[in-house]
C-alpha positions as CSV (number, residue, x, y, z in Angstrom):
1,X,75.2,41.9,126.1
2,X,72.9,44.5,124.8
3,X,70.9,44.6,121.5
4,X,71.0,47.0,119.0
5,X,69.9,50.3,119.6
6,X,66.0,51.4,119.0
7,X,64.4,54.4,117.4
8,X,62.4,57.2,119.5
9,X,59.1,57.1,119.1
10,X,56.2,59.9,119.3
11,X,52.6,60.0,119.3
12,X,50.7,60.1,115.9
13,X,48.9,63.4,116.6
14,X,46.7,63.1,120.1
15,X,45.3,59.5,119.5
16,X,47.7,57.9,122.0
17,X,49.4,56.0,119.3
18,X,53.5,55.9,119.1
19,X,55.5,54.7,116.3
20,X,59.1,55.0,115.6
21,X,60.1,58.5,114.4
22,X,60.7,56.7,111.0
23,X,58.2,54.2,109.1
24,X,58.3,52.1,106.3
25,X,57.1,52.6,102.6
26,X,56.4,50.7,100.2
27,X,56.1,52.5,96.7
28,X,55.7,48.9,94.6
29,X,58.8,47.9,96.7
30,X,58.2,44.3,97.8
31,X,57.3,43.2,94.2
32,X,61.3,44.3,93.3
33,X,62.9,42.1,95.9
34,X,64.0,38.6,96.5
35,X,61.4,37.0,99.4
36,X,63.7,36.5,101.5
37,X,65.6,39.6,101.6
38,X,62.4,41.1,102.2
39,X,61.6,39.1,105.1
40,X,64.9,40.0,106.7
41,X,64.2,43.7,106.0
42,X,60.8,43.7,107.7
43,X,62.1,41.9,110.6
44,X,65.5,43.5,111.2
45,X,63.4,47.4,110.7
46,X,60.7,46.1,113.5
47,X,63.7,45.1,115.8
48,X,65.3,48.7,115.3
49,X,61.8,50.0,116.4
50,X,60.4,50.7,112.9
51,X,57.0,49.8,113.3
52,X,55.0,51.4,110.9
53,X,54.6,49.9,107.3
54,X,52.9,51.9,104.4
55,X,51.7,49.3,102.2
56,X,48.9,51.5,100.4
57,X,48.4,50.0,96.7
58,X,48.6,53.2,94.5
59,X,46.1,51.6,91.8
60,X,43.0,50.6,91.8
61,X,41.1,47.2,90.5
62,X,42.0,46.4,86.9
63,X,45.1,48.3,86.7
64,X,47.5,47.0,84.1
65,X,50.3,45.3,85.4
66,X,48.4,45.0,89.1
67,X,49.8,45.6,92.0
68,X,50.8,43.1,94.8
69,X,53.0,45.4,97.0
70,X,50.8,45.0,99.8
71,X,49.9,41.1,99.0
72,X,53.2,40.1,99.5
73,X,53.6,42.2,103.0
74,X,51.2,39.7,104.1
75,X,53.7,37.3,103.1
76,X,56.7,38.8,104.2
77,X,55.2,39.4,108.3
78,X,54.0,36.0,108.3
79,X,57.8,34.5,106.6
80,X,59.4,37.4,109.3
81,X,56.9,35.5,112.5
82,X,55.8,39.0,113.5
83,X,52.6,39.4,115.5
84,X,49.8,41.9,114.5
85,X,50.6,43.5,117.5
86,X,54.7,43.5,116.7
87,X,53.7,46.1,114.0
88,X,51.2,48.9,112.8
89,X,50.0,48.9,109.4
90,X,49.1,52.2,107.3
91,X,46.5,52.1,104.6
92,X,45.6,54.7,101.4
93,X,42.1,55.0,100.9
94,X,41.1,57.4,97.5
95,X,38.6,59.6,97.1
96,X,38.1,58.7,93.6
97,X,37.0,55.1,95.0
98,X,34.9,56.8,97.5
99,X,30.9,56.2,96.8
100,X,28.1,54.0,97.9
101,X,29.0,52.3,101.1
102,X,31.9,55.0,101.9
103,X,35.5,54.2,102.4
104,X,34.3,50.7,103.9
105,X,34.4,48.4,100.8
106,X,37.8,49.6,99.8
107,X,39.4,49.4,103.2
108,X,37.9,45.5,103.8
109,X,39.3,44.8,100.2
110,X,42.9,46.4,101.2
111,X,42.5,44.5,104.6
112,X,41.9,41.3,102.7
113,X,45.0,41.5,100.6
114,X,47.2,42.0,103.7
115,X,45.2,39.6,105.8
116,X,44.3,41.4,108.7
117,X,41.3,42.5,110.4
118,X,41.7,46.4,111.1
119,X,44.5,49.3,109.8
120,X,46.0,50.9,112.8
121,X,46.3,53.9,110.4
122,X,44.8,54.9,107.6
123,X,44.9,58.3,105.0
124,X,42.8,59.9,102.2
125,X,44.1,60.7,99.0
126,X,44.6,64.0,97.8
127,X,41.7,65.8,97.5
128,X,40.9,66.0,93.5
129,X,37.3,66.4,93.8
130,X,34.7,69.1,94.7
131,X,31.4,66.7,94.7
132,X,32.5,65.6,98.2
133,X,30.8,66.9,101.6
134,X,33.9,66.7,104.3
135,X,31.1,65.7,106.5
136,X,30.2,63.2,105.3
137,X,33.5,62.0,105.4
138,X,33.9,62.6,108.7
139,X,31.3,60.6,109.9
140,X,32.5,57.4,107.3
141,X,35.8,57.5,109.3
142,X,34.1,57.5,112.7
143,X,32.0,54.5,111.7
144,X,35.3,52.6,110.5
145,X,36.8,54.0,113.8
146,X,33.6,52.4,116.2
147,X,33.9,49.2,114.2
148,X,37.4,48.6,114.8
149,X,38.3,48.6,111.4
150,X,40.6,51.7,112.2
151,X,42.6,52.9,115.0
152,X,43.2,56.7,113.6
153,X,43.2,58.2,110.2
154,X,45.2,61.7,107.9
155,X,45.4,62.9,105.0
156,X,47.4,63.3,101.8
157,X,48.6,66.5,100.5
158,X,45.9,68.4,101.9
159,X,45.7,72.4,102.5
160,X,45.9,73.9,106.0
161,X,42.2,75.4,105.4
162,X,41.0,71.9,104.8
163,X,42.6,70.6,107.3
164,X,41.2,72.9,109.4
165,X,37.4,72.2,108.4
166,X,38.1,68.4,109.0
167,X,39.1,69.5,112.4
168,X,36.4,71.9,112.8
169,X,33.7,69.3,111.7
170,X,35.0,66.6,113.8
171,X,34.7,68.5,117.0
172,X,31.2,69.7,116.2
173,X,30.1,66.1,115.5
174,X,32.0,64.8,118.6
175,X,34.3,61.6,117.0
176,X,37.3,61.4,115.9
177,X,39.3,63.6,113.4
178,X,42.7,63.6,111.6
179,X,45.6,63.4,113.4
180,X,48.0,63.6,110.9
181,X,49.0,64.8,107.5
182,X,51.7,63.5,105.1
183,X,53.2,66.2,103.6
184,X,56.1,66.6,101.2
185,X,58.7,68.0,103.3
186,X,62.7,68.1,103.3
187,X,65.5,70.5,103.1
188,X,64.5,71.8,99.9
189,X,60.7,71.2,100.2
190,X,59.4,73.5,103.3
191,X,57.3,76.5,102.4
192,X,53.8,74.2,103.0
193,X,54.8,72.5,106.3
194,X,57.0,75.2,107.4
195,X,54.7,78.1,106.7
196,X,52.0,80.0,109.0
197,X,48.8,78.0,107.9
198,X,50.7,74.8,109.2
199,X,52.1,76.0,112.2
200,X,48.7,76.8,113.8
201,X,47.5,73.5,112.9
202,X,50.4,71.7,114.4
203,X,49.9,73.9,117.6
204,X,46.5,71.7,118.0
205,X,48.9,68.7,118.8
206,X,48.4,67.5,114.9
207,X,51.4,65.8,113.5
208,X,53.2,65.3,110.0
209,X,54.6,62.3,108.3
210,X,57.4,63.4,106.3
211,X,57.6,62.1,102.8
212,X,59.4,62.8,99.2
213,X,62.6,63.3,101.7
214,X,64.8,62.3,99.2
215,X,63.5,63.9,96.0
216,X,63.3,60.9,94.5
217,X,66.4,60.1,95.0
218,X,68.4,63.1,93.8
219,X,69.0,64.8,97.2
220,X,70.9,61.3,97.9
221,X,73.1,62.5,95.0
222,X,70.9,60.8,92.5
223,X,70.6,63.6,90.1
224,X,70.2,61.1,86.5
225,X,66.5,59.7,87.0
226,X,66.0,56.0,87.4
227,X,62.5,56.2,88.1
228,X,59.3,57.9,87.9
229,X,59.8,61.2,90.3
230,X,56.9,63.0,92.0
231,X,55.6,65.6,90.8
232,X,57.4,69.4,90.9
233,X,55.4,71.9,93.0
234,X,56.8,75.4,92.3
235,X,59.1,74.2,89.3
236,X,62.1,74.1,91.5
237,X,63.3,70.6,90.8
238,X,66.1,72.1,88.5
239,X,67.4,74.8,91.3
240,X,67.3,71.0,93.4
241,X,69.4,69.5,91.2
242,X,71.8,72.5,90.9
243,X,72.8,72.4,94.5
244,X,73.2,68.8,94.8
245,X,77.5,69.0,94.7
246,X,77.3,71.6,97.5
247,X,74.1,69.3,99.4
248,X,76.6,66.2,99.4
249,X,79.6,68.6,100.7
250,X,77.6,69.5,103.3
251,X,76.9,65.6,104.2
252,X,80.9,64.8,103.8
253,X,81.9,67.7,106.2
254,X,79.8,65.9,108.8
255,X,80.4,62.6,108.0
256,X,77.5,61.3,106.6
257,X,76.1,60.6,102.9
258,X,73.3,63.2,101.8
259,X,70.7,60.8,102.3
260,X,71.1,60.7,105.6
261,X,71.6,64.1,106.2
262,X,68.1,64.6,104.6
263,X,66.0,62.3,107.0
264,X,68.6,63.5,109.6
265,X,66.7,67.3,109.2
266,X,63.2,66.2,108.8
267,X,63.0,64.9,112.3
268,X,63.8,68.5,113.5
269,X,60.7,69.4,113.1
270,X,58.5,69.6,116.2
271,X,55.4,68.6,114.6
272,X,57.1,65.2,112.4
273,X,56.0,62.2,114.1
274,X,57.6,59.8,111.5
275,X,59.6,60.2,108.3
276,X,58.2,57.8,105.4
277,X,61.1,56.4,103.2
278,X,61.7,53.2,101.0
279,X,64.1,50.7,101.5
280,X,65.0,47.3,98.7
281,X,68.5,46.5,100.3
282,X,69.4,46.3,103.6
283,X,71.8,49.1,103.8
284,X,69.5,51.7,103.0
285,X,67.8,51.3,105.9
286,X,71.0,51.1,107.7
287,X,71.9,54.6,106.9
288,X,68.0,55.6,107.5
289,X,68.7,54.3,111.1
290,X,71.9,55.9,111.0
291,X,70.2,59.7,110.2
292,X,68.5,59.6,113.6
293,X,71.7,59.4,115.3
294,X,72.6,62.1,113.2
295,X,69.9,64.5,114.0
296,X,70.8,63.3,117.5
297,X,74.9,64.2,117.5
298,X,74.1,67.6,115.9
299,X,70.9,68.6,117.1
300,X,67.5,70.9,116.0
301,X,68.9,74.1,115.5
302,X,72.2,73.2,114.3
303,X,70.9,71.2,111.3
304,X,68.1,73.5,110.6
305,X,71.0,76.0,110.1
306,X,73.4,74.3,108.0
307,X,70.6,73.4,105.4
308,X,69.2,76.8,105.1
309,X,70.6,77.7,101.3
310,X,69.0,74.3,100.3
311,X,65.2,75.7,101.2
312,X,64.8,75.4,97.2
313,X,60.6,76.5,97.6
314,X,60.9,79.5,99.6
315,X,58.6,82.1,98.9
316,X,57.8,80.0,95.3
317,X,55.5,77.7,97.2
318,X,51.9,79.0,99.0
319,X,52.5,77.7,102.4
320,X,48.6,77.3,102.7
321,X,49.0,74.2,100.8
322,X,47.3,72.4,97.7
């Protein structure tokens, strides 16, 4: 008897790392479930070949209630008996903590709270501040990097141009640069990763992590807001909203719920290495495993075609980026 069917994997930009094409989030998830359905969902999503967990605290010391998201993964992989090795952690580190000593006294403090040595990933905040030299950050990540505190490391919501100087600096100083970006990115969110700027970055063999698939929820057919949503680039949320009716038709027609038609299309793109989404019950990451079958039964160009009316950002958006 066989077990249950795995994910595809593919490499996190050219640092020889796979992961699953989709990875875990955890936007202040943990802290909103029972323990032990929590355990069950970490363990069942590693044995479906999701191996990637976002546990970044979006917060910093003294925040007000604090944050134990990532306290309690530590928790839930030792309650699940998963390895270090059985999965691949993913760590925020924020420029408006970065300062004397670098990224390095963050990162050990986010290590210490999930009780583990190194982050096998790690990405840098939006970019808010101009007092920075990229540079110098470059050379903070390569030290993490030679002390094994890092495997690889993105960004957040970066522009192409940026990107491109991170790139540009790295191979002048000889270490190791970015290798991927998360970017907003689904059927009604492409003008950034779709547009010209990224496409010659992604030719270098740099990847994507798709995230905000959902909208927050409303392109699952969510359209009242139960939640804080992230923010609107463009303005288009309400032309979003709008099409939701004809969004879920679309899903019925091919037998599937709008939620998984939306992760379904943002593994068509060539350049998405994993798709970041959030799971509290079990059978939302059922139907997240289910979208990759999806993508699979109707294929690339197929998809890409059907969700075309959706794109609700084209030409509102500058595809160069933040």
């Amino acid at each position: 008897m066989t077990g249950p069917t795995t994910i595809p994997t593919r490499e996190i930009g050219t640092s020889g790392i796979r992961t699953g094409v989709l990875a875990l989030g955890s936007w202040h998830t943990y802290d909103r479930m029972d323990f032990e359905d929590a355990v069950e969902l970490v363990a069942t999503a590693v044995e479906r070949g999701i191996t990637l967990f976002d546990v970044g605290v979006y917060g910093f010391p003294g925040m007000k209630p604090p944050a134990i998201t990532d306290v309690l993964f530590s928790a839930i992989v030792r309650g699940a008996g998963l390895a270090r090795e059985q999965y691949q952690l993913s760590e925020k580190l924020w420029l408006e903590g970065y300062g004397e000593g670098g990224f390095r006294p963050q990162l050990e403090r986010a290590l210490f709270r999930v009780g583990t040595e190194y982050a096998d990933l790690v990405i840098l905040g939006d970019l808010r501040r101009d007092d920075l030299s990229l540079r110098e950050l470059v050379l903070d990540l390569a030290g993490l990097a030679e002390a094994g505190l890092i495997r690889a490391w993105g960004v957040n919501n970066w522009s192409a141009t940026n990107i491109r100087t991170l790139l540009e600096l790295a191979e002048a100083e000889g270490v190791p640069g970015p290798q991927i970006a998360q970017l907003k990115y689904s059927v009604a969110r492409r003008s950034i990763p779709d547009g010209e700027p990224f496409a010659a970055i992604w030719e270098r063999g740099f990847s994507m992590q798709a995230s905000d698939v959902l909208e927050g929820g409303i392109l699952a057919g969510r359209v009242e807001r139960e939640r804080e949503v992230g923010r609107d680039p463009g303005d288009v949320r309400a032309r979003i909203v709008e099409q939701v009716p004809e969004f879920v038709a679309l899903a019925e027609s091919l037998d599937a719920s709008p939620a998984q038609l939306a992760v379904a299309f943002t593994l068509t793109h060539p350049a998405n290495t994993t798709t970041l989404f959030g799971a509290t019950r079990m059978a939302q990451l059922e139907q997240n495993l289910a979208a990759v079958e999806l993508a699979e039964r109707i294929g690339a160009v197929e998809l890409r075609r059907l969700v075309e009316p959706f794109w609700a950002d084209r030409g509102v958006v500058d595809p160069e980026g933040p």
